[in-house]
Biopython code that builds the backbone (N, CA, C, O; Angstrom):
import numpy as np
from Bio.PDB.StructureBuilder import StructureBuilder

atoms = [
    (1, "UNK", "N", (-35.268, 76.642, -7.391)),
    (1, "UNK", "CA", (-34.790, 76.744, -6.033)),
    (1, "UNK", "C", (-35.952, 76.963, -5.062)),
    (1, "UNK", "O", (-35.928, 76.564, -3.897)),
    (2, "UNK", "N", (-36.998, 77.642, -5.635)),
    (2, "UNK", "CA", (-37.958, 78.172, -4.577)),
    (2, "UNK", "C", (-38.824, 76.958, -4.389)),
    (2, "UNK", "O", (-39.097, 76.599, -3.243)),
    (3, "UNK", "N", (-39.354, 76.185, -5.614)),
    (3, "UNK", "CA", (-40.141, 74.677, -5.391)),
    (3, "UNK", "C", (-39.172, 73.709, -4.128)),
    (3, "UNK", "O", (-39.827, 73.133, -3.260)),
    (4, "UNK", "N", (-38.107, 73.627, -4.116)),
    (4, "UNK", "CA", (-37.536, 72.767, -3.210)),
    (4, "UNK", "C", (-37.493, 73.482, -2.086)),
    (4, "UNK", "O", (-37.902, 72.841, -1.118)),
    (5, "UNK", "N", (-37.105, 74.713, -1.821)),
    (5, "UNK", "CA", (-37.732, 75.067, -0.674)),
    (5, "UNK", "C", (-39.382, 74.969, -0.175)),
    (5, "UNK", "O", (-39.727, 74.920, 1.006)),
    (6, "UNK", "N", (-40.188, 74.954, -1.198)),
    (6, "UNK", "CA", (-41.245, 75.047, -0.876)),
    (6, "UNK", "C", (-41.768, 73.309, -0.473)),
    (6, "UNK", "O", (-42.585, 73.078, 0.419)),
    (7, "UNK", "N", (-41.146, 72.276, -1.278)),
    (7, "UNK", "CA", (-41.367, 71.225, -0.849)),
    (7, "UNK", "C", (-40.313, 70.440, 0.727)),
    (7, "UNK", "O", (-40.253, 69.272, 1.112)),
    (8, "UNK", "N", (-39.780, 71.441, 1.154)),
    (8, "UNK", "CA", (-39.040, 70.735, 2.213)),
    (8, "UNK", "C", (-40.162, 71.208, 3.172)),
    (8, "UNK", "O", (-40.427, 70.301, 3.962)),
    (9, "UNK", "N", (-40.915, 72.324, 3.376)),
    (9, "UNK", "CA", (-41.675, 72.754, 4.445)),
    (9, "UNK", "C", (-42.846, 71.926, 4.308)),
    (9, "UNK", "O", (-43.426, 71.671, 5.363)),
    (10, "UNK", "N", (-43.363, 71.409, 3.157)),
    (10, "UNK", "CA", (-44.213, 70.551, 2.789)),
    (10, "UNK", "C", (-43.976, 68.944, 3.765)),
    (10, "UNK", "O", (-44.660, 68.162, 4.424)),
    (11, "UNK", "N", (-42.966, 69.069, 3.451)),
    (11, "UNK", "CA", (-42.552, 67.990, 4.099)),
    (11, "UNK", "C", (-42.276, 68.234, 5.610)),
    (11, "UNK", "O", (-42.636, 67.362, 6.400)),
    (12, "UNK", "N", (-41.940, 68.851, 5.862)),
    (12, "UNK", "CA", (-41.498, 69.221, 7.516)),
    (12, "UNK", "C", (-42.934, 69.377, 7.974)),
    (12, "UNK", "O", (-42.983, 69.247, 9.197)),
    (13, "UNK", "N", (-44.342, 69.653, 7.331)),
    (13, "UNK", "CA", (-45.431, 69.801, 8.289)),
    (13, "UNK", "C", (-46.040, 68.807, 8.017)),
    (13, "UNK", "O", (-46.801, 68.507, 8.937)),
    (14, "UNK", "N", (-46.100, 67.776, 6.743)),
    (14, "UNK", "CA", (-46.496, 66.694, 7.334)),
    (14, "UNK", "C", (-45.558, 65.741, 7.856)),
    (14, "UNK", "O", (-45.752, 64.539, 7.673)),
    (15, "UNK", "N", (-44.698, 66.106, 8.402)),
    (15, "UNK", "CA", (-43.808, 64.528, 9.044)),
    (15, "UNK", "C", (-44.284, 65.507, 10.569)),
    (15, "UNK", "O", (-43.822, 64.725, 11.400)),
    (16, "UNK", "N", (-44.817, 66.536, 11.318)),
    (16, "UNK", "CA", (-45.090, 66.531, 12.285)),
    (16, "UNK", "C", (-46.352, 65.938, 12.488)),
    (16, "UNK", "O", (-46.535, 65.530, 13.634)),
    (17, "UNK", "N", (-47.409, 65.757, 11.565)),
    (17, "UNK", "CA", (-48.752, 65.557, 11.955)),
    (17, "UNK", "C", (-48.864, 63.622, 11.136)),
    (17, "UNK", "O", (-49.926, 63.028, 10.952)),
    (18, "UNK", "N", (-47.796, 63.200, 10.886)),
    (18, "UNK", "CA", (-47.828, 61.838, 10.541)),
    (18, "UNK", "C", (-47.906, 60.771, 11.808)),
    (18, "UNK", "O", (-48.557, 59.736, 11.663)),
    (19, "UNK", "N", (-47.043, 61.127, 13.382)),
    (19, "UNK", "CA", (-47.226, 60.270, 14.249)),
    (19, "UNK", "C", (-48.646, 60.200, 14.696)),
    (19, "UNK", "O", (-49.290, 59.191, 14.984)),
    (20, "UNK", "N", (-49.045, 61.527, 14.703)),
    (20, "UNK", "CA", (-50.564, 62.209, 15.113)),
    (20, "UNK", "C", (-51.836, 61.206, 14.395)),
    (20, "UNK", "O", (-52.681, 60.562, 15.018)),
    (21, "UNK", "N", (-51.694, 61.290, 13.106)),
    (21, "UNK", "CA", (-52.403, 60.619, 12.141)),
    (21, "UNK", "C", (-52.250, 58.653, 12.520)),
    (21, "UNK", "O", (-52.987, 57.690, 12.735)),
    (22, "UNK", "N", (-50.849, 58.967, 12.410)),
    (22, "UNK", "CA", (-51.273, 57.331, 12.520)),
    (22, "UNK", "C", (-51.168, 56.524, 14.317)),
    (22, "UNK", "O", (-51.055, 55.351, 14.672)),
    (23, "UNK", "N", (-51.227, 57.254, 14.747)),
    (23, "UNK", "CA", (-51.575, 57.147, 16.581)),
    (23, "UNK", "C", (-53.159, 56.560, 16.256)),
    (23, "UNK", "O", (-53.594, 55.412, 16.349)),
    (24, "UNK", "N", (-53.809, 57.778, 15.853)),
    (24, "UNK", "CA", (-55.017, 58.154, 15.745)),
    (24, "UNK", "C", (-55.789, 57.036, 15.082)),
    (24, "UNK", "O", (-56.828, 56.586, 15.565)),
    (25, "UNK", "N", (-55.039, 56.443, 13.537)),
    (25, "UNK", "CA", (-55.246, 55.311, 13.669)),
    (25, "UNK", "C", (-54.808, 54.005, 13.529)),
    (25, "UNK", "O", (-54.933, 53.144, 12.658)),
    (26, "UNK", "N", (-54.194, 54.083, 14.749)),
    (26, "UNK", "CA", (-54.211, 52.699, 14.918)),
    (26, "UNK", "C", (-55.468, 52.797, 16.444)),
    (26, "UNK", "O", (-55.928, 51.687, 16.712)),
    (27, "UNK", "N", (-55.798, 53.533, 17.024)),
    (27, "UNK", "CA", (-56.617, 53.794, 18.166)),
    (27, "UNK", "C", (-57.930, 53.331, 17.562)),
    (27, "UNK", "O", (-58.866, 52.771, 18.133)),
    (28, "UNK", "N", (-57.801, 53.695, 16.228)),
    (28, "UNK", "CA", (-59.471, 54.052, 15.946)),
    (28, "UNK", "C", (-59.895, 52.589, 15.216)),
    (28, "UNK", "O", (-60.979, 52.103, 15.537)),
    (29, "UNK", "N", (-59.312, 52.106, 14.544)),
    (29, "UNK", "CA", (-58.792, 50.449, 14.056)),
    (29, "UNK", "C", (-58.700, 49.394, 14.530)),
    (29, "UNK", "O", (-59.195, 48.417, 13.969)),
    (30, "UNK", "N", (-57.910, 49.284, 15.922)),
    (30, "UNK", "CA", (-57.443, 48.489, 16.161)),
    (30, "UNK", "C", (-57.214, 48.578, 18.382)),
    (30, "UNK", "O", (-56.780, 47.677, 19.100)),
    (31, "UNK", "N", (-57.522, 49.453, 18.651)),
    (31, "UNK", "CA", (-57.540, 49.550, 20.300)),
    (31, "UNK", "C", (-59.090, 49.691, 20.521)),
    (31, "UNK", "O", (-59.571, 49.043, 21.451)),
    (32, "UNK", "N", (-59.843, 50.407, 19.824)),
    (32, "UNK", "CA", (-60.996, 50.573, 20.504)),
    (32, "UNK", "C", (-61.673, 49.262, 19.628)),
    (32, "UNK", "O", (-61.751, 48.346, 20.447)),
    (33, "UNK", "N", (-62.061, 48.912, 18.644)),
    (33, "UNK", "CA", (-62.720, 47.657, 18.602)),
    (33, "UNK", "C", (-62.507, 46.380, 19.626)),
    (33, "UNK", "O", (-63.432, 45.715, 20.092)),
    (34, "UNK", "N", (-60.884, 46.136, 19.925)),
    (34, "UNK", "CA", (-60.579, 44.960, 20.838)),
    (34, "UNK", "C", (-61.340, 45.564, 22.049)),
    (34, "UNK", "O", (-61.799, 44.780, 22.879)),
    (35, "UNK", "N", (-61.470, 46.607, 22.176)),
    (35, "UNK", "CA", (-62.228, 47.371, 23.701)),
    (35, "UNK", "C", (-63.569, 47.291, 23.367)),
    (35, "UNK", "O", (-64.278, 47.627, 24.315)),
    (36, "UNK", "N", (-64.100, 47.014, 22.506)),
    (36, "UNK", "CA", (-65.756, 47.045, 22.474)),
    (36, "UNK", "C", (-66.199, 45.389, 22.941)),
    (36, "UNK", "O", (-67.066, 45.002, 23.724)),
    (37, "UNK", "N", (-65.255, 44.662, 22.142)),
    (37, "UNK", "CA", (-65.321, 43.272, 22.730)),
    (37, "UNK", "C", (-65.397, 42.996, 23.493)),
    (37, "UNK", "O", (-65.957, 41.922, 23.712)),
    (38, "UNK", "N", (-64.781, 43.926, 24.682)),
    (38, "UNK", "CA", (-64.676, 42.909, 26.003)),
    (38, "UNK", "C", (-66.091, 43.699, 26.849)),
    (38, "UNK", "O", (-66.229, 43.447, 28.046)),
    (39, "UNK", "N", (-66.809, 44.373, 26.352)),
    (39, "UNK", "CA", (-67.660, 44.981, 26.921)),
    (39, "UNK", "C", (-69.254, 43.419, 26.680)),
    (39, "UNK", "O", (-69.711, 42.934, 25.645)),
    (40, "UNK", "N", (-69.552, 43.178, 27.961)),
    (40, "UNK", "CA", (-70.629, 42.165, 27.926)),
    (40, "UNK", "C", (-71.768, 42.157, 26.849)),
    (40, "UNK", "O", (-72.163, 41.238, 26.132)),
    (41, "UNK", "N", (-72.305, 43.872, 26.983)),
    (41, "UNK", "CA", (-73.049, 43.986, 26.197)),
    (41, "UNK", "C", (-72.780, 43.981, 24.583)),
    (41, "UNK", "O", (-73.506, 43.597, 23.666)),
    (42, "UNK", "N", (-71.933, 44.348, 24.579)),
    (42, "UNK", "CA", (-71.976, 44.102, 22.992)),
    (42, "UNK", "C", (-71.171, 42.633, 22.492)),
    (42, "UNK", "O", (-71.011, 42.454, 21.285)),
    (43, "UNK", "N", (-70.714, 41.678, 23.412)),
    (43, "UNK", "CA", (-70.829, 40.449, 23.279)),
    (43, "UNK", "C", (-71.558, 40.086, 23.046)),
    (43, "UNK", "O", (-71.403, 39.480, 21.986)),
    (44, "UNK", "N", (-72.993, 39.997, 23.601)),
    (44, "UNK", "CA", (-74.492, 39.467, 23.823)),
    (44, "UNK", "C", (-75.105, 39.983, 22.427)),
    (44, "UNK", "O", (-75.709, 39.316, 21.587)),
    (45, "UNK", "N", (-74.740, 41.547, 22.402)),
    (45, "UNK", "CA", (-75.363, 42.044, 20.880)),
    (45, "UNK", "C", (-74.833, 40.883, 19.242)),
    (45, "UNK", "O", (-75.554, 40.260, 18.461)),
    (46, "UNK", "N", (-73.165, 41.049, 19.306)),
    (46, "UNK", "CA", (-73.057, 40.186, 18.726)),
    (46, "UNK", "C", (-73.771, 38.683, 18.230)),
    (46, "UNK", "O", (-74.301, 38.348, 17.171)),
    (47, "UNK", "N", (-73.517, 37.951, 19.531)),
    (47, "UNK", "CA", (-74.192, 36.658, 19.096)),
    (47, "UNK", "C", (-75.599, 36.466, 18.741)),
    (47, "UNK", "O", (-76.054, 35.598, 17.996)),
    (48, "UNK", "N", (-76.226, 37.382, 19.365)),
    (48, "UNK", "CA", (-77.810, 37.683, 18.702)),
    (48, "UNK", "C", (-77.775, 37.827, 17.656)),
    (48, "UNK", "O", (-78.507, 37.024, 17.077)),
    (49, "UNK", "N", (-77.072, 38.737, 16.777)),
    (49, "UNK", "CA", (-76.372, 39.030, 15.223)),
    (49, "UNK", "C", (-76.622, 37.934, 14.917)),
    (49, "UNK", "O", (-77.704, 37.475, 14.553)),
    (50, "UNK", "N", (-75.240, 37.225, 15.093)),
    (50, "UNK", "CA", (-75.165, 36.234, 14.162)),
    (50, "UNK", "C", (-75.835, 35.096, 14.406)),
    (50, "UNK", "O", (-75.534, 34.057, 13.818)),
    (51, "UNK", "N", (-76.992, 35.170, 15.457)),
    (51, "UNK", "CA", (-77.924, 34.100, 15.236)),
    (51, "UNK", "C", (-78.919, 34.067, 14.324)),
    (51, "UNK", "O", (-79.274, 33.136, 13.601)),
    (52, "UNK", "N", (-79.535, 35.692, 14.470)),
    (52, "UNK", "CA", (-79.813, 35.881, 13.240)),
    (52, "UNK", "C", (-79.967, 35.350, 11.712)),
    (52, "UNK", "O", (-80.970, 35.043, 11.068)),
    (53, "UNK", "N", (-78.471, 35.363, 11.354)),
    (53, "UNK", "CA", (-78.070, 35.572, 9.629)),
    (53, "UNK", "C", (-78.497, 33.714, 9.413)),
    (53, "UNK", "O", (-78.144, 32.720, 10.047)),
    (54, "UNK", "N", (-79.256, 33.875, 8.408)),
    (54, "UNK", "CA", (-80.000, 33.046, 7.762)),
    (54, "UNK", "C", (-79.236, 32.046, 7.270)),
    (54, "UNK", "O", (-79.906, 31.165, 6.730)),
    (55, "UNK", "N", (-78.034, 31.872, 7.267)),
    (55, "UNK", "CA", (-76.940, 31.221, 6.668)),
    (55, "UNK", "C", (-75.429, 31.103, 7.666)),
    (55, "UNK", "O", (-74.854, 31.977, 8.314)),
    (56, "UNK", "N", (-75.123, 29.739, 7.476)),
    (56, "UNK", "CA", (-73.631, 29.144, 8.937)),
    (56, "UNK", "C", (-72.584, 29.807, 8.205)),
    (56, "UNK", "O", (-72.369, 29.561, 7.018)),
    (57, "UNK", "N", (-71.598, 31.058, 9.215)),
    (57, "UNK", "CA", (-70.479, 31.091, 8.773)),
    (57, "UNK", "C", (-69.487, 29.623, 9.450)),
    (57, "UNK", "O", (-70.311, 29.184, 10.251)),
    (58, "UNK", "N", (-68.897, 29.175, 9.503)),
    (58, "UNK", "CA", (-67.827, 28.585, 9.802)),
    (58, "UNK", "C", (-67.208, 28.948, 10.544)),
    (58, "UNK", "O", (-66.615, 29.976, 10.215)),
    (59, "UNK", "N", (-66.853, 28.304, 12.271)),
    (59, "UNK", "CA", (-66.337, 29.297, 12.994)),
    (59, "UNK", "C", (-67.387, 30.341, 13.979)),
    (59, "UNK", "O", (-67.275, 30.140, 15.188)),
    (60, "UNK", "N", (-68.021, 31.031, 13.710)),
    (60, "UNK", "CA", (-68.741, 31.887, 14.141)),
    (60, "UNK", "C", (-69.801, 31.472, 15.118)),
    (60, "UNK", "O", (-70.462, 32.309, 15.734)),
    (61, "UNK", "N", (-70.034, 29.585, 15.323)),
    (61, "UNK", "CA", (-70.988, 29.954, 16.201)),
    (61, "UNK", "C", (-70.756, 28.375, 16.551)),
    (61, "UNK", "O", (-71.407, 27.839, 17.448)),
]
sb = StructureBuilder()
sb.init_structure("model")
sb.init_model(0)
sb.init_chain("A")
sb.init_seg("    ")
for serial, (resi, resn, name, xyz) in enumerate(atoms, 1):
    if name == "N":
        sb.init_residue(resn, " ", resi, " ")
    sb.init_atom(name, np.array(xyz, "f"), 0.0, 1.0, " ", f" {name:<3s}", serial, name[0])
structure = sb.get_structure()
């Protein structure tokens, strides 16, 4: 009896910090990379990159 109580609170504190967690990332994944893109400079950084690499991806340039 006491394990199932002990696993419902288990559960009740991570289902509060689960929206938290995955807010967090999808921000960190997927909002701030599309936001680095649109920044000039690291456009410019990019294609310097991949002028770079010694070898054609497909696509990439």
């Amino acid at each position: 009896m006491t394990e199932k109580k002990e696993s419902k609170s288990f559960l009740k504190k991570f289902g509060k910090w689960a929206p938290i967690i995955g807010g967090a990332w999808i921000v960190l994944n997927i909002i701030a990379p599309l936001a680095l893109l649109r920044i000039p400079a690291v456009q410019e950084y990019l294609v310097a990159l991949g002028n770079k690499l010694p070898f054609n991806i497909p696509g990439l340039g």
